[in-house]
FIKOLZA-1660 file (N, C-alpha, C; in steps of 0.1 Angstrom, whole numbers, plus 5000, padded with zeros to 4 digits):
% residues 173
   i   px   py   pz ch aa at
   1 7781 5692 6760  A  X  N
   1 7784 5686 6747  A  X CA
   1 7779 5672 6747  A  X  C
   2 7778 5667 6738  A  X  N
   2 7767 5650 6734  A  X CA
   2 7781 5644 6730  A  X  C
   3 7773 5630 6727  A  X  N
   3 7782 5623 6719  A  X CA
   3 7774 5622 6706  A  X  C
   4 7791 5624 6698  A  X  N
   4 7790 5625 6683  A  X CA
   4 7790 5607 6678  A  X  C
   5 7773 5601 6674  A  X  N
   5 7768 5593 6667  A  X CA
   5 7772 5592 6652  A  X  C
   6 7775 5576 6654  A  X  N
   6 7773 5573 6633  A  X CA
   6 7764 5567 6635  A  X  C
   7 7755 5566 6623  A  X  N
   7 7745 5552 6625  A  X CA
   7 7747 5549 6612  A  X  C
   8 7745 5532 6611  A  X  N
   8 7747 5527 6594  A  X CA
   8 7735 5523 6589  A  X  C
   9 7729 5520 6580  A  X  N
   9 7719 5521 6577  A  X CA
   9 7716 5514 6563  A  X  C
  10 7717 5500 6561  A  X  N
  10 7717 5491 6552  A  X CA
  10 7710 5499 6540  A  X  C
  11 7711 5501 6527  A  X  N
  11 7709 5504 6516  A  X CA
  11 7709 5488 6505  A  X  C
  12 7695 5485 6499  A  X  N
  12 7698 5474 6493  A  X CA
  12 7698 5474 6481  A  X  C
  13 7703 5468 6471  A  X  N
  13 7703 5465 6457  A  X CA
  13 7689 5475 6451  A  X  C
  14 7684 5472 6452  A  X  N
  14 7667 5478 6451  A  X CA
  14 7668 5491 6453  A  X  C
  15 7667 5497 6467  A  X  N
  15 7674 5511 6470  A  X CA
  15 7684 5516 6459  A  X  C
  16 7693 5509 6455  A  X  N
  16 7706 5522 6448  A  X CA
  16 7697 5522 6435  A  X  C
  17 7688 5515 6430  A  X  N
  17 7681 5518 6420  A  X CA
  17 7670 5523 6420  A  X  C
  18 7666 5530 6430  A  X  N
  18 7655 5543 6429  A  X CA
  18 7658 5554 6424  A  X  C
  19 7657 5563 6418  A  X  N
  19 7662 5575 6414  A  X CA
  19 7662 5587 6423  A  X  C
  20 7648 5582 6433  A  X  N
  20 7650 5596 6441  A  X CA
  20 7654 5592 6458  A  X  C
  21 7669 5582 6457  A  X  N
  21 7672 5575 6472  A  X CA
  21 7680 5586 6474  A  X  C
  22 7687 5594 6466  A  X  N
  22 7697 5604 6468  A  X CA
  22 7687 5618 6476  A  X  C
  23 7677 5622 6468  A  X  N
  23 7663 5634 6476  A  X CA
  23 7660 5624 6490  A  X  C
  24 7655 5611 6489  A  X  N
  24 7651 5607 6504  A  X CA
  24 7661 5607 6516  A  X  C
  25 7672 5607 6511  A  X  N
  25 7683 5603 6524  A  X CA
  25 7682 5617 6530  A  X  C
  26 7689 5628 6518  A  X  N
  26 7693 5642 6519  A  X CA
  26 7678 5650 6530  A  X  C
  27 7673 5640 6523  A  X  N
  27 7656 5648 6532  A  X CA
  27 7658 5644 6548  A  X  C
  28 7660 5633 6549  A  X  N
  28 7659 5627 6562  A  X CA
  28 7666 5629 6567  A  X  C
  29 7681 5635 6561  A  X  N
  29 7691 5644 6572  A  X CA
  29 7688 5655 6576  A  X  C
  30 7682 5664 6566  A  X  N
  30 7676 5679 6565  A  X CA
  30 7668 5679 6579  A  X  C
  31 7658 5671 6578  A  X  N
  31 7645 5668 6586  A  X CA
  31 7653 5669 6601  A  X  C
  32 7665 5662 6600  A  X  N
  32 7667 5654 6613  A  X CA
  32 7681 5665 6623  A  X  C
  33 7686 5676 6614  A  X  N
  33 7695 5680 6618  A  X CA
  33 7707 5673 6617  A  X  C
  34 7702 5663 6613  A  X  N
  34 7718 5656 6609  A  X CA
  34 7729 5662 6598  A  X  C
  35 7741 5655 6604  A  X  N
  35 7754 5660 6592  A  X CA
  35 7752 5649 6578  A  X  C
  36 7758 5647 6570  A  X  N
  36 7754 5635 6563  A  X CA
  36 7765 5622 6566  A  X  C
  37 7774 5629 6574  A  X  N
  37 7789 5619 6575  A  X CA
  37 7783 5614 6586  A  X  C
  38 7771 5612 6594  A  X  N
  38 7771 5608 6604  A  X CA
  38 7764 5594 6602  A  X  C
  39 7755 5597 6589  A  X  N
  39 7747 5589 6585  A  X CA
  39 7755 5575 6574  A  X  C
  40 7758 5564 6580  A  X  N
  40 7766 5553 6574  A  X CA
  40 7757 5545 6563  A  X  C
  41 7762 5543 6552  A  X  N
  41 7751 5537 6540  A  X CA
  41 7757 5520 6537  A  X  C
  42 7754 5511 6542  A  X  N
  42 7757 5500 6543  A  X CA
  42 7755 5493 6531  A  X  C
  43 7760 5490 6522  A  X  N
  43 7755 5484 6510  A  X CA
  43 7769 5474 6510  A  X  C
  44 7756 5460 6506  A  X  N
  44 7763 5449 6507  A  X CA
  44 7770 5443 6494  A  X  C
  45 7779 5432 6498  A  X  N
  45 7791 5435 6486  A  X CA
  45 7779 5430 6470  A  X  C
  46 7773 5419 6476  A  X  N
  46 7764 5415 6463  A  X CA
  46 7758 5423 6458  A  X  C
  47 7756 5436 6463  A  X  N
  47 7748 5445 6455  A  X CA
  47 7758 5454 6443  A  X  C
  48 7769 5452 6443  A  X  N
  48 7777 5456 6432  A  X CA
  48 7779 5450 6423  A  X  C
  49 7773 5434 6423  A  X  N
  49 7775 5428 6409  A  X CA
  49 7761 5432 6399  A  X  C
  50 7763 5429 6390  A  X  N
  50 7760 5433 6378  A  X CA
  50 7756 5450 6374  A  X  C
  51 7752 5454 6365  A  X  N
  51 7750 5473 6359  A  X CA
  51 7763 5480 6368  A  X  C
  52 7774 5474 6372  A  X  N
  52 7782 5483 6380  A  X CA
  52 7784 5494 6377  A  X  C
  53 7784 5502 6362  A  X  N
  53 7784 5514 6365  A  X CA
  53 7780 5522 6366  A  X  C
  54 7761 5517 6369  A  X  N
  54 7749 5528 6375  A  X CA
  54 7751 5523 6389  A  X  C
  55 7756 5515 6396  A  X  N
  55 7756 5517 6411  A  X CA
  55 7770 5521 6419  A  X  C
  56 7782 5525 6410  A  X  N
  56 7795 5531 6412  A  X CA
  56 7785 5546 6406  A  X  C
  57 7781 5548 6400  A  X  N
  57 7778 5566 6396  A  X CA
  57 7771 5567 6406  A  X  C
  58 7761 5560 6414  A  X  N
  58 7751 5562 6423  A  X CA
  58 7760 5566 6439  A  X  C
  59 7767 5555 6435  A  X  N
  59 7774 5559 6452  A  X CA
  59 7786 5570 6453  A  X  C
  60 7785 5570 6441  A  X  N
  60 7798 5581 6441  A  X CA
  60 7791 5594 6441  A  X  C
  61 7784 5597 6439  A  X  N
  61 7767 5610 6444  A  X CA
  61 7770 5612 6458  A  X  C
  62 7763 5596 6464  A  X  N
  62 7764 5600 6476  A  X CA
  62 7776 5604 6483  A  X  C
  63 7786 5595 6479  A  X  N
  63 7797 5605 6489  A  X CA
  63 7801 5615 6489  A  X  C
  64 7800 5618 6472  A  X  N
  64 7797 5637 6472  A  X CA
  64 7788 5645 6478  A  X  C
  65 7781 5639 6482  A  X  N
  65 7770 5646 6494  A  X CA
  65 7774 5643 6506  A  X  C
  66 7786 5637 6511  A  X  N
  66 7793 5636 6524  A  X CA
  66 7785 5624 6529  A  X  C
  67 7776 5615 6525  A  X  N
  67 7775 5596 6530  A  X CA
  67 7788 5592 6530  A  X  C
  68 7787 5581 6544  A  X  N
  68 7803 5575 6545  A  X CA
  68 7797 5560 6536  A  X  C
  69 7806 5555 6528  A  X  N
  69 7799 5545 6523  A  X CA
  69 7808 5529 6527  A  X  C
  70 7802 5520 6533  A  X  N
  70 7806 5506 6537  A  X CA
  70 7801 5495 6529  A  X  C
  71 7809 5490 6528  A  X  N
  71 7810 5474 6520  A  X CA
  71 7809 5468 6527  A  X  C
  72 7793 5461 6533  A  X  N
  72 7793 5451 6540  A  X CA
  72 7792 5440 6537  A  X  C
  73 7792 5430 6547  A  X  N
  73 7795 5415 6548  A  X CA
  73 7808 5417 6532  A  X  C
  74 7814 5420 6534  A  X  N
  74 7829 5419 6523  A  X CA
  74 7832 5403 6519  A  X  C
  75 7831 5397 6515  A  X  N
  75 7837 5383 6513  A  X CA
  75 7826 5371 6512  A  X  C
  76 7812 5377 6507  A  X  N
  76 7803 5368 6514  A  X CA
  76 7795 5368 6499  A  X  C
  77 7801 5382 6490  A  X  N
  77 7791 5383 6481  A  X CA
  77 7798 5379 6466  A  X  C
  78 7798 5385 6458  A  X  N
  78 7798 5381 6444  A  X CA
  78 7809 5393 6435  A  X  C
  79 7817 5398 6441  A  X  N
  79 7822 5412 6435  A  X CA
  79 7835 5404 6433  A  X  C
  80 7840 5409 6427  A  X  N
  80 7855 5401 6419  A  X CA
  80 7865 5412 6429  A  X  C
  81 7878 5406 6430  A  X  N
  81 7881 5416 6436  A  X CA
  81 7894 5430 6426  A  X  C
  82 7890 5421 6415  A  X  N
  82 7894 5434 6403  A  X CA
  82 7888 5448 6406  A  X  C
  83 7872 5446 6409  A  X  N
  83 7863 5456 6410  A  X CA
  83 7865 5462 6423  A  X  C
  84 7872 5459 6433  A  X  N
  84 7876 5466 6446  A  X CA
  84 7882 5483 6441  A  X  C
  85 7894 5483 6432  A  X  N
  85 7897 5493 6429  A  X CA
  85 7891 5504 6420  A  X  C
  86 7879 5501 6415  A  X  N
  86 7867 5509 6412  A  X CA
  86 7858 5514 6420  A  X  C
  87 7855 5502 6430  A  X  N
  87 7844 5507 6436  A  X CA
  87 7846 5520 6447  A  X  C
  88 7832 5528 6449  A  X  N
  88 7835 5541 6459  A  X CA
  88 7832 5539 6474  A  X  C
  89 7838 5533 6479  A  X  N
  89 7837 5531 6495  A  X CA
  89 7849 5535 6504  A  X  C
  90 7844 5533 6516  A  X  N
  90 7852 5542 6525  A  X CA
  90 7855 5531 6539  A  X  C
  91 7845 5523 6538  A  X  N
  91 7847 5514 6549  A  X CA
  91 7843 5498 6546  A  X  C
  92 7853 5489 6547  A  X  N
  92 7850 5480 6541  A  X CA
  92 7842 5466 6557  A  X  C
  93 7832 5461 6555  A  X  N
  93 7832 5453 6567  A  X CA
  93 7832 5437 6564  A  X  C
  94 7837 5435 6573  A  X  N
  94 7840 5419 6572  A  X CA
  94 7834 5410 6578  A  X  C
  95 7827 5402 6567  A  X  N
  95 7815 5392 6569  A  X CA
  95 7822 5383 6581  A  X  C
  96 7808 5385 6596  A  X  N
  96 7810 5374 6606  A  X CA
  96 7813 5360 6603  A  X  C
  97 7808 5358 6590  A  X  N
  97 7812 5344 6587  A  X CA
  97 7829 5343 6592  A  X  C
  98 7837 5349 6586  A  X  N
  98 7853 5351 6586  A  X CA
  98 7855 5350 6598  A  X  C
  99 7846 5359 6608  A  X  N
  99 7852 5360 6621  A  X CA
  99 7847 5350 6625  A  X  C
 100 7838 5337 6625  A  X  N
 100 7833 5325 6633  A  X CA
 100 7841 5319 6627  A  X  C
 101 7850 5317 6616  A  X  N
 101 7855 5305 6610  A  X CA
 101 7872 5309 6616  A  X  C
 102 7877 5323 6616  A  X  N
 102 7891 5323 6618  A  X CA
 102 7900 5315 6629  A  X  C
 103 7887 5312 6639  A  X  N
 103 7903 5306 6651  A  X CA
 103 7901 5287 6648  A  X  C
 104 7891 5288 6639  A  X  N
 104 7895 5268 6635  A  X CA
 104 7908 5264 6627  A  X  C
 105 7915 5271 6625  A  X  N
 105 7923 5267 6614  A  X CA
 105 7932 5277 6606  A  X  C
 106 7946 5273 6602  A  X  N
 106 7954 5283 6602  A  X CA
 106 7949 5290 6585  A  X  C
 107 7945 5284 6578  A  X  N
 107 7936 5289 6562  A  X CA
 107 7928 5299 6569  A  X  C
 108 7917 5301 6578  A  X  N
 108 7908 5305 6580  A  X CA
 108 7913 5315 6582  A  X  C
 109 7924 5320 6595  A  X  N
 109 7930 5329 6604  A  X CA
 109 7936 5341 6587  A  X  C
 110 7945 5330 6580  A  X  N
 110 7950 5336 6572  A  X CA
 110 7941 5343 6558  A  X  C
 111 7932 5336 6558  A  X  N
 111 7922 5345 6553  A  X CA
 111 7914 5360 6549  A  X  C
 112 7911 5361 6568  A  X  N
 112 7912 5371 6576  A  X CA
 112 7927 5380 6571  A  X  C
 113 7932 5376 6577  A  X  N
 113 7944 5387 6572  A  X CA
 113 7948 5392 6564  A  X  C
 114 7946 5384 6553  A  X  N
 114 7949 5385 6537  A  X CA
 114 7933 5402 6537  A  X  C
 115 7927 5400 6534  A  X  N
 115 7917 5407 6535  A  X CA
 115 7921 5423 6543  A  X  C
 116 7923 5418 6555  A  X  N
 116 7931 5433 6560  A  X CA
 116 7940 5437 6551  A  X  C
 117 7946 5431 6545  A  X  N
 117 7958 5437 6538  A  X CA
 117 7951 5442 6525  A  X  C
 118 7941 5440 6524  A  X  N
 118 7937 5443 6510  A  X CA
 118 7930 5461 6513  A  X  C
 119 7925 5454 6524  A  X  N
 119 7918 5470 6528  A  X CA
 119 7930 5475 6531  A  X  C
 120 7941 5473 6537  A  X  N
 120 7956 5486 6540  A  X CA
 120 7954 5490 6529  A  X  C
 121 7958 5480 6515  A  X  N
 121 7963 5487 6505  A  X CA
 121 7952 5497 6498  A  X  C
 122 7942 5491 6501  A  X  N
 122 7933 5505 6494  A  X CA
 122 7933 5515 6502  A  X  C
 123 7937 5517 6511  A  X  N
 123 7936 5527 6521  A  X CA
 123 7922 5529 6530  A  X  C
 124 7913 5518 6539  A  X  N
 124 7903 5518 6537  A  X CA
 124 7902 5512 6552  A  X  C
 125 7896 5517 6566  A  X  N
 125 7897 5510 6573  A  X CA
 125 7884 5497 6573  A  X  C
 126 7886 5489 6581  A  X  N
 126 7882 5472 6584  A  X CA
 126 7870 5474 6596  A  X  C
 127 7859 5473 6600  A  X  N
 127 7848 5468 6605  A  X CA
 127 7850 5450 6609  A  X  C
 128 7854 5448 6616  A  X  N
 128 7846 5435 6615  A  X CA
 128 7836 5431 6627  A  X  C
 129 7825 5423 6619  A  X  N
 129 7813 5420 6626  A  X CA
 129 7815 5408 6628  A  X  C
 130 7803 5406 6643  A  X  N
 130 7800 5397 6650  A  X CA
 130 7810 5390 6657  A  X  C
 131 7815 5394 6666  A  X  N
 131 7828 5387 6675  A  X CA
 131 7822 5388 6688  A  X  C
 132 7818 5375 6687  A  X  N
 132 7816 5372 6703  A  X CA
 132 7827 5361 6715  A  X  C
 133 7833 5363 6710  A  X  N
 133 7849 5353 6720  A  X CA
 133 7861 5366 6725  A  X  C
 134 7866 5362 6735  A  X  N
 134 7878 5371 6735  A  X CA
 134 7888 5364 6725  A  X  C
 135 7890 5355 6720  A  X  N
 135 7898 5351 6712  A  X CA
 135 7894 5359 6698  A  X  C
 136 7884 5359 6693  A  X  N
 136 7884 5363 6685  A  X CA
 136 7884 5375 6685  A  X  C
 137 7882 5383 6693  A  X  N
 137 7885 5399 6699  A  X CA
 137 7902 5401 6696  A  X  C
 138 7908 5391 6706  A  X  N
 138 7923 5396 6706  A  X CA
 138 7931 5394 6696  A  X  C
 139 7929 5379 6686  A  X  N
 139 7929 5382 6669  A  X CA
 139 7931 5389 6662  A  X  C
 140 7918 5398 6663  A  X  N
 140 7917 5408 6653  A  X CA
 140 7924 5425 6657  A  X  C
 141 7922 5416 6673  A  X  N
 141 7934 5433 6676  A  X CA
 141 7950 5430 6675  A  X  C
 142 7956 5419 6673  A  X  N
 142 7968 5416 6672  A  X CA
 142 7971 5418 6652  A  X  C
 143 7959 5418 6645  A  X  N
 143 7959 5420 6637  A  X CA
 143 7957 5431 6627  A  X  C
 144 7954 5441 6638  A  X  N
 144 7951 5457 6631  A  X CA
 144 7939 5459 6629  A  X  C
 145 7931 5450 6630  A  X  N
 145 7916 5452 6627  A  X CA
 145 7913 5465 6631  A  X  C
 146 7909 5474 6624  A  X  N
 146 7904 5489 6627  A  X CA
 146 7894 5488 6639  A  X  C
 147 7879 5487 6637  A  X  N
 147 7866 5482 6646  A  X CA
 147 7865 5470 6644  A  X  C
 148 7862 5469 6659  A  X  N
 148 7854 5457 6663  A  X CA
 148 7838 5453 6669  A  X  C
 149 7834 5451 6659  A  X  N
 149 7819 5451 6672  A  X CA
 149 7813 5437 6671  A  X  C
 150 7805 5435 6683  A  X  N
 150 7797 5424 6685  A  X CA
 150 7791 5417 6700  A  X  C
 151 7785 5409 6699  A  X  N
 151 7779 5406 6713  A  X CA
 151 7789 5405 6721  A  X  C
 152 7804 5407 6717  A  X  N
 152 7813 5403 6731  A  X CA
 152 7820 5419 6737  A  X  C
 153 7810 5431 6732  A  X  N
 153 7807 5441 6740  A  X CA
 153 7798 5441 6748  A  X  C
 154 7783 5440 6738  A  X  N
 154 7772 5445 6739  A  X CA
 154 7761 5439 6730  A  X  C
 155 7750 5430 6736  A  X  N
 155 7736 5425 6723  A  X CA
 155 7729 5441 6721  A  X  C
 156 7717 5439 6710  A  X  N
 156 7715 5451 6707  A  X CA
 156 7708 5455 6717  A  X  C
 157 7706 5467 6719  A  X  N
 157 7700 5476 6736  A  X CA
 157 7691 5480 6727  A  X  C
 158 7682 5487 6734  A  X  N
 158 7672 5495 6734  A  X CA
 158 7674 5508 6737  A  X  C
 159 7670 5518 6734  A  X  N
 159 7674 5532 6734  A  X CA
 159 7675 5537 6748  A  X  C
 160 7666 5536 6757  A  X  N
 160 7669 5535 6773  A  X CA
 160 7679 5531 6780  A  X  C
 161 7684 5517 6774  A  X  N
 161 7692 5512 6778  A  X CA
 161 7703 5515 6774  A  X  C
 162 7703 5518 6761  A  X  N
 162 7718 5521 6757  A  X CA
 162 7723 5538 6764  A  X  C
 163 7713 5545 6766  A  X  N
 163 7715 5554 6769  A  X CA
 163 7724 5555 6785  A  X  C
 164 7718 5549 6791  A  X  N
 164 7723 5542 6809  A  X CA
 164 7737 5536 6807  A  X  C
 165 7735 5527 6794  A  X  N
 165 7750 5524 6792  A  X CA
 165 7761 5534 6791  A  X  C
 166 7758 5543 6779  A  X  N
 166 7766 5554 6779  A  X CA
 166 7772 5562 6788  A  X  C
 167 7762 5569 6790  A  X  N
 167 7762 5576 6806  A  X CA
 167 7770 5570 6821  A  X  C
 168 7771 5556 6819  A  X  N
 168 7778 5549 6831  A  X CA
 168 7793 5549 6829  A  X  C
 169 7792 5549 6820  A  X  N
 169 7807 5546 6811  A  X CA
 169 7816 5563 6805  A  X  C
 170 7809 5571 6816  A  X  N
 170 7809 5591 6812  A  X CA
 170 7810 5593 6798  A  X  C
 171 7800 5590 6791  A  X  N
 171 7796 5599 6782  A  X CA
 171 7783 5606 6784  A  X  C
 172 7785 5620 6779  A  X  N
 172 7772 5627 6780  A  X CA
 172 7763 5631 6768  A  X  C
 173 7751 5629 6772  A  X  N
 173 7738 5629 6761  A  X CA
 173 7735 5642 6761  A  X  C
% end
């Protein structure tokens, strides 16, 4: 048995407005043997401002097609957060900016938090990127933070390598 992969896969402003991004994904899962939940659609929070309701009808397609869909860099972009309870997402991620700024200062920390709570209440787990400190690791684990990722696992590998990583650590390919 393998290990079961997500990969996310930035989607930009430009993208949700192609008409046939919905046929190219579906193809390249088809193509690929992939599931479509495996396949993460990263779209960043700026790309929800303005025409919101051709790019809420667009993403709401995809996750009817089983895309998991993420709100990336969360806090960095332009979306009100009225629009949180419209929008169709599944995973919200939180702009590294938040995680470099949280351990200067008790605003900053509380920030961060405020923000988890926002994803509890939508029901929505938390991503946060770029944590390179154990401080800022243990932070966000004393805070519920769902995932964590960043150079204070791992920089990005190469497929070789990541694979040796895996496998050292018993998982099987």
């Amino acid at each position: 048995m393998g290990i079961d992969f997500r990969v996310s896969v930035n989607v930009s402003r430009v993208d949700i407005f192609d008409p046939e991004l919905e046929n190219k994904l579906l193809d390249i899962v088809n193509r690929n043997g992939l599931d479509t939940g495996s396949l993460m659609l990263e779209i960043t929070e700026s790309a929800y401002s303005g025409n919101n309701s051709q790019i809420i009808e667009v993403v709401k397609r995809l996750r009817d097609d089983g895309f998991v869909i993420e709100m990336d860099d969360f806090g960095s972009g332009y979306s009100s957060l009225n629009m949180l309870t419209s929008l169709p997402i599944d995973v919200l991620k939180l702009d590294m900016g938040f995680v470099r700024k949280m351990c200067d200062g008790e605003k900053n920390k509380r920030m961060v938090k405020i923000i988890l709570e926002i994803a509890k209440f939508l029901s929505v787990p938390v991503i946060a990127e770029g944590v390179e400190t154990v401080e800022q690791y243990k932070l966000l684990e004393s805070m519920g933070c769902n995932v964590i990722q960043g150079y204070y696992f791992s920089k990005p590998l190469p497929l070789d390598l990541m694979e040796k990583k895996i496998m050292s650590e018993g998982g099987k390919l």
